[in-house]
C-alpha positions in Angstrom: 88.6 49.1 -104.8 85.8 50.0 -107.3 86.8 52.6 -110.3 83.7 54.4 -111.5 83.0 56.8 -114.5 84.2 59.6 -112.5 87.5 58.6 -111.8 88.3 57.8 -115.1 89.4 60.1 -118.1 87.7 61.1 -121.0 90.4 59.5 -123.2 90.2 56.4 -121.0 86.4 56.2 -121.2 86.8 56.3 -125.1 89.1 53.5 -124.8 87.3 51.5 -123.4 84.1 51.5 -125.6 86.1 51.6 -128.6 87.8 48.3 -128.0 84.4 47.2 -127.3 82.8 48.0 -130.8 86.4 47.0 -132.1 85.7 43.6 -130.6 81.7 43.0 -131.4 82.5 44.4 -135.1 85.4 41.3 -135.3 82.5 38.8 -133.7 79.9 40.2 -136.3 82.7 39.2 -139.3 83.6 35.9 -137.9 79.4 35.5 -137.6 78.8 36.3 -141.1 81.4 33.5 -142.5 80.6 30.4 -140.2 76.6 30.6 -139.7 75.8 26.8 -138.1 72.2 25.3 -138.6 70.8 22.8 -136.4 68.5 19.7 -137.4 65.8 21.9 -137.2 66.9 24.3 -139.5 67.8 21.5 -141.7 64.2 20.0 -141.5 62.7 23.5 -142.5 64.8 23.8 -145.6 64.8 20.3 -146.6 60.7 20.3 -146.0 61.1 17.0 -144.2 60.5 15.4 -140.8 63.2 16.2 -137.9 63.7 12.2 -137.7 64.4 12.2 -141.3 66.4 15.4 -141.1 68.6 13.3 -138.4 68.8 10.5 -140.9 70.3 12.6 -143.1 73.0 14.5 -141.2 74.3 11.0 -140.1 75.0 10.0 -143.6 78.9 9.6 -144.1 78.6 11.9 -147.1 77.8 14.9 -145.0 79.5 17.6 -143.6 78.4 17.1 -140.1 80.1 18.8 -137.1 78.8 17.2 -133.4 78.9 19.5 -130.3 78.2 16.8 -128.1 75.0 15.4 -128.9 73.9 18.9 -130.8 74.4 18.0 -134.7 75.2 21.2 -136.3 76.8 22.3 -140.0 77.8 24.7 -141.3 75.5 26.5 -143.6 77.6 27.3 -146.9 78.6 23.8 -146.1 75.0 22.1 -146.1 73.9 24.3 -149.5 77.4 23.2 -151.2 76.5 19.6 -150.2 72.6 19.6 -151.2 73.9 21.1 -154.6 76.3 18.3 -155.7 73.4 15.6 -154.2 71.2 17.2 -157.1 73.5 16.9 -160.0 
C-alpha cells in the first residue's frame, strides 16, 4: 500500500519535514567539528607534490586515520600537528 500527501494530515506532513531539518541541522553540526582532508588537500596546503604529501601522512608522528586505502585526517588535527612541527 502506497500513502501519498493526500492521505496524510497536516500535522503529520509537518512531522515529517521537521524531523528532516531536525536531522540535516544535527549532520551540519557534526560536519562543522570533524572536517577530513585527503592527500590532496594536504598537497595544496603544504605546496608540495601528492607523493611527498603521501610521505608525509605515513610518518609515525602524524595523526593519520586510513579508510582502507583512502589516507584522511582530520583537519583541526593536521593544523595542530603542522603547528608544533614549526616550533
Amino acid at each position: 500500500m502506497r500513502i501519498t500527501r493526500d492521505d496524510m494530515t497536516k500535522e503529520q506532513i509537518d512531522r515529517i519535514f521537521s524531523y528532516k531539518s531536525r536531522k540535516s541541522q544535527k549532520q551540519m553540526n557534526l560536519d562543522d567539528g570533524m572536517q577530513f582532508i585527503g592527500t590532496k588537500e594536504i598537497a595544496k596546503l603544504m605546496k608540495c607534490s601528492i607523493p611527498v604529501a603521501r610521505q608525509i601522512m605515513h610518518r609515525k608522528d602524524f595523526p593519520l586515520i586510513k579508510c582502507g586505502k583512502n589516507l584522511r585526517v582530520m583537519k583541526s588535527e593536521f593544523i595542530k600537528w603542522a603547528s608544533q612541527r614549526r616550533d
